[in-house]
C-alpha positions as CSV (number, residue, x, y, z in Angstrom):
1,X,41.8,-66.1,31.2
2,X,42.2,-64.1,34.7
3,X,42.1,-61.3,32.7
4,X,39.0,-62.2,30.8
5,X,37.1,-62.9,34.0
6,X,38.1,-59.7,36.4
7,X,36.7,-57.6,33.1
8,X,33.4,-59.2,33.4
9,X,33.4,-59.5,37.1
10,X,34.3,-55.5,36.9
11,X,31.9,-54.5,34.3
12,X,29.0,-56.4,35.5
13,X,29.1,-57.8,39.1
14,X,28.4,-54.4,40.6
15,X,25.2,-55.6,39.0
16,X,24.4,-58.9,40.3
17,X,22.3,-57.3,43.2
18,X,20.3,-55.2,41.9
19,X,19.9,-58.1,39.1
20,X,18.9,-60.3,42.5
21,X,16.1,-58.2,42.7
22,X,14.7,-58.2,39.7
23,X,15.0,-62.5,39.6
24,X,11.5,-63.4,38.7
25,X,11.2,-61.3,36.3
26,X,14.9,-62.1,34.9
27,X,14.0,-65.3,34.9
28,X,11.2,-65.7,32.6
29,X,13.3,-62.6,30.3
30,X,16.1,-65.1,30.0
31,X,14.2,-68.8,29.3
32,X,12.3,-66.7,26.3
33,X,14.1,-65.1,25.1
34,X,16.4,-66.4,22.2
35,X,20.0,-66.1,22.3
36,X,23.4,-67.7,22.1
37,X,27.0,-67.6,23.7
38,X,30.1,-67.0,21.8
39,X,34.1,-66.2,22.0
40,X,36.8,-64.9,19.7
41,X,40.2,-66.8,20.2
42,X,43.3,-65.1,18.2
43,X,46.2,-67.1,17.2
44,X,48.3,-66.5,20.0
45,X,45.5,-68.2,22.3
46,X,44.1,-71.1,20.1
47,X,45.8,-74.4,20.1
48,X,48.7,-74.8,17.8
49,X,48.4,-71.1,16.6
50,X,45.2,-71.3,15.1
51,X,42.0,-68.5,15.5
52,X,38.8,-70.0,16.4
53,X,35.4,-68.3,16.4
54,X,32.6,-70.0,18.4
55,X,28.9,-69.7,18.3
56,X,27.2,-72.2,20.9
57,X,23.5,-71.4,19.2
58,X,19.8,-71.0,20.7
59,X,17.3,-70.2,18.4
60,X,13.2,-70.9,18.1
61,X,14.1,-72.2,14.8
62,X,15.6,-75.9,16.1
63,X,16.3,-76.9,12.9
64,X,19.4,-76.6,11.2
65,X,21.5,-77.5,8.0
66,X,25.0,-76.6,6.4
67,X,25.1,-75.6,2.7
68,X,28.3,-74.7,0.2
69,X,28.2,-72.0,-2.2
70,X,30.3,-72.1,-5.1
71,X,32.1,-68.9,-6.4
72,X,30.9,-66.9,-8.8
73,X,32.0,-64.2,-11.1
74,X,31.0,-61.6,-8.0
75,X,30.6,-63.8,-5.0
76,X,32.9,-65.5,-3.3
77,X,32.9,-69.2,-2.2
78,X,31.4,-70.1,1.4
79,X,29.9,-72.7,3.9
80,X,27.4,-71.4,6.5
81,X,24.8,-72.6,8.6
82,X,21.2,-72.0,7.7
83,X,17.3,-72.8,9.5
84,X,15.9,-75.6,7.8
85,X,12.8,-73.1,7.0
86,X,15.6,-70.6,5.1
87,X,14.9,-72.6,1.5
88,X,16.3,-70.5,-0.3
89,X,19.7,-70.4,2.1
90,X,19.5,-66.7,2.2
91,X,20.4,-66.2,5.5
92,X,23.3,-67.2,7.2
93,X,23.9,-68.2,10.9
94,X,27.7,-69.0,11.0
95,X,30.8,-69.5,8.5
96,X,33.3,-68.7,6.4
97,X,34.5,-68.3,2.6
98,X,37.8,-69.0,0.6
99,X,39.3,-65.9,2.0
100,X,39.4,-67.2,5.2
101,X,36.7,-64.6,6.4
102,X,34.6,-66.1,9.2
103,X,31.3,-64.2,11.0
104,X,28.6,-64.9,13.6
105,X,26.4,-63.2,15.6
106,X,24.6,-63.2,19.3
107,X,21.7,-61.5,19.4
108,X,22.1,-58.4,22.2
109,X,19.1,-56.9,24.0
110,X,20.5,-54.0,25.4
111,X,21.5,-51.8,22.3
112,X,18.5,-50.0,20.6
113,X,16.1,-52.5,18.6
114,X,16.0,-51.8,14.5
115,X,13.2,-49.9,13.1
116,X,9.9,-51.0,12.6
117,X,9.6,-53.4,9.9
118,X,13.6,-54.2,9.7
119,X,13.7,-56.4,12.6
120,X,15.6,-59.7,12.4
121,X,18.5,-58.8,9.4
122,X,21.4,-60.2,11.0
123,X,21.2,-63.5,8.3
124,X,21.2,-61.3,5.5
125,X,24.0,-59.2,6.6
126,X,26.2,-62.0,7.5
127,X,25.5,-63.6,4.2
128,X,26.1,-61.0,2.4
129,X,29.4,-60.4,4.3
130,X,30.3,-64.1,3.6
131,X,29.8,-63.2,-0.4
132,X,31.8,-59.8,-0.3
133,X,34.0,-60.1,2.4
134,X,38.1,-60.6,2.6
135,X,38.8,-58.9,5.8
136,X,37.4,-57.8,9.1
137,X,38.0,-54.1,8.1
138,X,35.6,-54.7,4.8
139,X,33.0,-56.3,7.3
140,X,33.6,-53.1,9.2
141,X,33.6,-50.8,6.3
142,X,30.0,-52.8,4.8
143,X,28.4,-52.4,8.1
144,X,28.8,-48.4,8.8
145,X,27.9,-48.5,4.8
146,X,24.5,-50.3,5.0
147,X,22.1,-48.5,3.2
148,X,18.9,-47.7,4.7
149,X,18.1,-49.6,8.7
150,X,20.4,-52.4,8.9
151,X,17.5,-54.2,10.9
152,X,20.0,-55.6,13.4
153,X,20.9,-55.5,17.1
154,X,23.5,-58.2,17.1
155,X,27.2,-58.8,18.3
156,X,28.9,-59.6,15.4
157,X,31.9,-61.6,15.9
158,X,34.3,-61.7,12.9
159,X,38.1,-63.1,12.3
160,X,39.9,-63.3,9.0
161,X,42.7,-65.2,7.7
162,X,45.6,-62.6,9.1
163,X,43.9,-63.3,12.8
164,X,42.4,-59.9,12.9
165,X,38.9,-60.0,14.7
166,X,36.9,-57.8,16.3
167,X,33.3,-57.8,18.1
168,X,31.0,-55.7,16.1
169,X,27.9,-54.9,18.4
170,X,25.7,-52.6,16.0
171,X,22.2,-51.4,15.7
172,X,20.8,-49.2,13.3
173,X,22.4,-46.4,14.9
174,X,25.9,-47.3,15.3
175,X,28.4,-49.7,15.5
176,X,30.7,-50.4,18.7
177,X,34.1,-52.0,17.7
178,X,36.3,-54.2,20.2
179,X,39.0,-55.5,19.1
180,X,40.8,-58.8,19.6
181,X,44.0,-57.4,20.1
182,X,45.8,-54.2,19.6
183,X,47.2,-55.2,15.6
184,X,43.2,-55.8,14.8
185,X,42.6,-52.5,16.6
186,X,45.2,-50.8,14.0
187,X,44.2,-52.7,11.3
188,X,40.6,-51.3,12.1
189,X,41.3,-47.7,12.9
190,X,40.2,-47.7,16.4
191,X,41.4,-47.1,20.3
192,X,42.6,-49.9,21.7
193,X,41.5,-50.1,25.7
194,X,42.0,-54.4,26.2
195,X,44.9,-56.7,27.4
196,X,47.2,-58.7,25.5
197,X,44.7,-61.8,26.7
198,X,43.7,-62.7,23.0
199,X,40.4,-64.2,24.0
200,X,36.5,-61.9,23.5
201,X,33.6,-63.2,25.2
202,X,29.9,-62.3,24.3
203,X,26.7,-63.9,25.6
204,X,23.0,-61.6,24.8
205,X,24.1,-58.2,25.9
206,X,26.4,-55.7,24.1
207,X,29.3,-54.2,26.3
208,X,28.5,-50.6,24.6
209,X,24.4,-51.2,26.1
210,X,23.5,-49.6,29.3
211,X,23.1,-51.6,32.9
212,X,19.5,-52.6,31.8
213,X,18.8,-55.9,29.9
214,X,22.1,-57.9,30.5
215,X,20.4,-61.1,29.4
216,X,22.7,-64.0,29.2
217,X,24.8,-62.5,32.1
218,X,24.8,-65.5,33.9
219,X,25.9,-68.4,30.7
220,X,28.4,-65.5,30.0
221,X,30.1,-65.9,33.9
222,X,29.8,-69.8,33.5
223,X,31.9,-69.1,30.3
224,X,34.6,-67.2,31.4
225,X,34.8,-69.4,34.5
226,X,35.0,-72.5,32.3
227,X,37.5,-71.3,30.3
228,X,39.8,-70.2,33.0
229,X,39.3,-73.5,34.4
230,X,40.3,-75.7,31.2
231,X,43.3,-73.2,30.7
232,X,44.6,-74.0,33.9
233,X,46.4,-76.9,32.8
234,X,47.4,-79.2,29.1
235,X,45.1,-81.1,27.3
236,X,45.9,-84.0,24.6
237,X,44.5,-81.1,22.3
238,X,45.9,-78.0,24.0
239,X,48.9,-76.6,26.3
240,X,48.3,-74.9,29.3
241,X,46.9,-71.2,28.5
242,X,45.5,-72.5,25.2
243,X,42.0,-73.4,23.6
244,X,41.4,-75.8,21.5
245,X,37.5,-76.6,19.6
246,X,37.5,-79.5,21.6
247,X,37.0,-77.1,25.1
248,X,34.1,-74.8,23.4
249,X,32.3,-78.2,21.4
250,X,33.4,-81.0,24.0
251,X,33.3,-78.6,27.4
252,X,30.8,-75.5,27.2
253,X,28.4,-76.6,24.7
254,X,27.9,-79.7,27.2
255,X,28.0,-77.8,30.4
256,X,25.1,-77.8,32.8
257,X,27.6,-75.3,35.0
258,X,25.5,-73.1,37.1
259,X,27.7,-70.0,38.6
260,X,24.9,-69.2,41.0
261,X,25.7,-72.2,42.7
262,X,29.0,-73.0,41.6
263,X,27.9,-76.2,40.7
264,X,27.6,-77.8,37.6
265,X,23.7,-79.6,37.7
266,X,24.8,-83.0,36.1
267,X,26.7,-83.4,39.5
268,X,24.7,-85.1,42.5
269,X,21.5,-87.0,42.7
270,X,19.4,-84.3,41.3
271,X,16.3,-85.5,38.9
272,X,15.4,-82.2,37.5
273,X,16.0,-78.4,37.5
274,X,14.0,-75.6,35.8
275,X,15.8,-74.7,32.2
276,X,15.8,-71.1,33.2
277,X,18.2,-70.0,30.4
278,X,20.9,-69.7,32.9
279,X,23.2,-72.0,32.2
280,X,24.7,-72.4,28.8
281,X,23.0,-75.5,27.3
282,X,18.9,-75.0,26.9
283,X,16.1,-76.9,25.3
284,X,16.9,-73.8,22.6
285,X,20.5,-74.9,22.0
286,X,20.6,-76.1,18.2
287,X,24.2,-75.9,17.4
288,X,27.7,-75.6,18.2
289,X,30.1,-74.3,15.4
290,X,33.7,-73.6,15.9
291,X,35.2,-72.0,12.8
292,X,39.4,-73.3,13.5
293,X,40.9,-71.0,11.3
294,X,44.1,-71.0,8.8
295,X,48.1,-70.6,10.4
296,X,50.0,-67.5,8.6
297,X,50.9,-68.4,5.2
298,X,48.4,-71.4,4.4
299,X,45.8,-71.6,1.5
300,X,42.8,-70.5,3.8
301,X,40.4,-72.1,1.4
302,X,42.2,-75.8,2.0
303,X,43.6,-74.7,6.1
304,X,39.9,-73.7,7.5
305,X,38.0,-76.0,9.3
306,X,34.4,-75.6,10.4
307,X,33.3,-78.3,13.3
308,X,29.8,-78.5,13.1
309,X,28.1,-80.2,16.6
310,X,24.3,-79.9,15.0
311,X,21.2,-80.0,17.0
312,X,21.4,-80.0,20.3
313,X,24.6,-79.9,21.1
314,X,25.1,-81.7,24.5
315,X,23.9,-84.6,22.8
316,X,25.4,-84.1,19.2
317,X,28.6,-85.3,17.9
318,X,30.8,-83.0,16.0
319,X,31.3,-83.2,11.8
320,X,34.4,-81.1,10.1
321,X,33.2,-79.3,7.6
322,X,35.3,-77.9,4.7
323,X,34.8,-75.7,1.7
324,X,35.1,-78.6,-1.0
325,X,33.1,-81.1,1.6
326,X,29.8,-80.8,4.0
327,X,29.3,-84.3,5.2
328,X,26.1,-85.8,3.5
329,X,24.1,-85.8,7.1
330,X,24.4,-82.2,7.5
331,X,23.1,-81.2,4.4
332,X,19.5,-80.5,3.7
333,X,16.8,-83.0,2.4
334,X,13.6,-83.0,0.9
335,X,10.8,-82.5,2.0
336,X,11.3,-80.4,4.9
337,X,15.0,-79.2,4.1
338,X,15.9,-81.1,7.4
339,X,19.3,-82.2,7.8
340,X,19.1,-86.1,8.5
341,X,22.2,-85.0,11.4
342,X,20.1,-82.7,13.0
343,X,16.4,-84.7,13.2
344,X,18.4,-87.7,14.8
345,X,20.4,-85.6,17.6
346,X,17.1,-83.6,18.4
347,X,14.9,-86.6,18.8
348,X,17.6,-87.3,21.7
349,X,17.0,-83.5,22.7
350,X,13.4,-84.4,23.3
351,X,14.4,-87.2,26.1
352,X,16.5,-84.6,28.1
353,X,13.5,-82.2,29.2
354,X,10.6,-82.6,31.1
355,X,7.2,-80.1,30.9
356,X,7.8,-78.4,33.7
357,X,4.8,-79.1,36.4
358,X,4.1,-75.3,36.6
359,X,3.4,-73.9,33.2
360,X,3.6,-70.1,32.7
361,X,0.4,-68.4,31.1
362,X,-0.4,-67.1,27.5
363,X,0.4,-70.4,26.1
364,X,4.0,-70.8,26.5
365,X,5.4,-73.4,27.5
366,X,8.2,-74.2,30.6
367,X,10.6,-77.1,30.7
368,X,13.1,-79.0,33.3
369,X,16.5,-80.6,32.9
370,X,15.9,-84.6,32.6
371,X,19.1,-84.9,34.7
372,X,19.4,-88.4,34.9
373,X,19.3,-89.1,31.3
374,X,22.0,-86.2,31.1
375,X,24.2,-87.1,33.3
376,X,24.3,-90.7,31.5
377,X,24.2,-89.4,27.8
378,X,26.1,-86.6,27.5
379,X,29.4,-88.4,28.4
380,X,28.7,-91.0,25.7
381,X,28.3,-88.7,22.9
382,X,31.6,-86.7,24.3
383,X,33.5,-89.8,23.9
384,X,32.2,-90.5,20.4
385,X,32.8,-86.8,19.1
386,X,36.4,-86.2,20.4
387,X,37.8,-88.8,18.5
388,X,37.2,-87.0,15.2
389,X,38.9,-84.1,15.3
390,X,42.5,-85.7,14.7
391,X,41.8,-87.5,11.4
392,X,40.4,-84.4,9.8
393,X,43.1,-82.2,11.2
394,X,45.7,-85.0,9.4
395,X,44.0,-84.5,6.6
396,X,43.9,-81.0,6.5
397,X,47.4,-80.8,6.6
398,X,48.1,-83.4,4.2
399,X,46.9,-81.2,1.6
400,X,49.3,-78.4,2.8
């Protein structure tokens, strides 16, 4: 993870200053605006040999549910994560199909915005990608062969079942490739510049963008820096060097770690502190989804696992969610197409903030960390959620 960190330190510290300057302004850029952190993990990385794609996700649609779709004569089967106001489940958010084909996206502010009246088309593509799909290079290949605007200015993050991933960070204009690794590079057709590290780390900013609008620069340092410190040594889960879903659902999509400060803002006697977007869980965290993917050889349909923290995910407790089962609380209900999971774990959401006592103008509103019930809450719901991963894992490979 060394590796990881000194390329962001490199690429973006020289920065930091003249991002110092520009503070009050950064802050109220970041706390509005929506956006989500991320990583690719190859096999070689991921505890016991296993991919995993993360998306740790903020949205202004809070409210989220899981579907299956079954195959078709043209479509393939898939599970993904939808907005309880998507009906229809046309646009996807996060997940995978029988191929073993898994996507996401972080929205990325510094790459050209679509064309007028395309914005916001990342769901569709992904969906569409999740029908069609086998491979990253046929994600690559239906990208630079959108027709028309592809409405988008995403990073999309993809793996498929041979461990080949890539970052995709694409706008109407073009499409940016990096690579996980130099065999995905080949298997792609393009230059590979990285390390043999294995791990790809994206936050609201695309790595192709310019110096200007580097939102989520600071969840993206706590990132790396949390990684490289749950690397450092084993976990029940994980050897030394690896990462396991536990670390992204049980670790970052928890952490109150500020890298301003070095300090993580659970710690102390602290009451409150302004949710200014800069740390990786905000009021607009609604998900945590950590697709574990299949090892070389195994059915990817019956080998891929999709753990599902829904709602907010500090204070959610993680589902596995398969192809051929999406536990009964994820799933949408009528009316409202709310999933029962997600209602319950952001009622909780609404006890961990605090209106903020100075409001911004035009209407919107501003909101502090309750850090007392934080501090008490969020180990509870850790120590309910980590016991589930071994039982579905057994079962998983029971039906090797």
């Amino acid at each position: 993870m060394k590796n990881l960190i000194s390329l962001v330190n490199g690429l973006l510290l020289k920065d930091c200053r003249r991002l110092t300057l520009a503070a009050g302004l950064l802050t109220v850029a970041l706390a509005s605006a929506w956006g989500c952190t991320s990583a690719l993990v190859g096999a070689q990385r991921g505890a016991g040999g296993r991919w995993l794609l993360w998306k740790h996700r903020d949205s202004g649609h809070p409210d989220n549910y899981v579907r299956c779709f079954e195959a078709t004569d043209s479509t393939m089967a898939y599970v993904a994560l939808f907005n309880a106001a998507d009906t229809d489940s046309r646009e996807a958010w996060i997940g995978f199909n029988e191929a073993g084909f898994a996507v996401m996206n972080t929205a990325s502010y510094n790459i050209p915005a679509p064309a007028r009246g395309w914005q916001d088309r990342e769901g569709l593509v992904m969906s569409d990608a999740l029908h069609r799909c086998r491979s990253v290079a046929e994600f690559h290949r239906l990208l630079l062969n959108h027709p028309g605007p592809r409405g988008v200015q995403a990073n999309f993050g993809a793996v498929d079942a041979m461990g080949h991933g890539a970052y995709f960070e694409t706008s109407d204009r073009e499409v940016a490739v990096f690579p996980l690794d130099s065999v995905s590079a080949l298997t792609l057709g393009v230059e590979w510049t990285g390390t043999a590290d294995g791990v790809l780390t994206r936050t609201n900013y695309s790595f192709s963008g310019g110096p200007r609008k580097r939102l989520g620069l600071s969840r993206h340092r706590a990132e790396c820096h949390l990684l490289d410190s749950l690397t450092a040594a084993p976990r029940p889960w994980a050897e030394a060097g690896e990462i396991g879903a536990e670390d992204l659902v049980e670790t970052l999509s928890r952490s109150l770690y500020l890298p301003a400060k070095s300090i993580d803002l659970t710690d102390g006697n602290a009451t409150r502190h302004a949710d200014t977007g800069d740390v990786i869980t905000r009021r607009s965290s609604c998900a945590s989804v950590v697709i574990e993917g299949p090892l070389p050889g195994e059915d990817p349909a019956k080998g891929t696992i999709m753990w599902t923290a829904i709602g907010f995910p500090a204070l959610s407790e993680v589902e596995a969610v398969t192809l051929d089962n999406v536990p009964e609380g994820l799933q949408p209900v009528s009316p409202g197409n709310h999933s029962p999971a997600c209602d319950s774990v952001n009622r909780l959401r609404d006890k961990a903030f605090i209106p903020s006592a100075k409001q911004p103008a035009k209407g919107k509103r501003a909101y502090d960390f309750n850090l007392d019930y934080l501090r008490r809450e969020i180990p509870l719901h850790r120590a309910a959620s980590l016991p589930r991963y071994l039982p579905a894992r057994r079962l998983r490979d029971s039906r090797r």
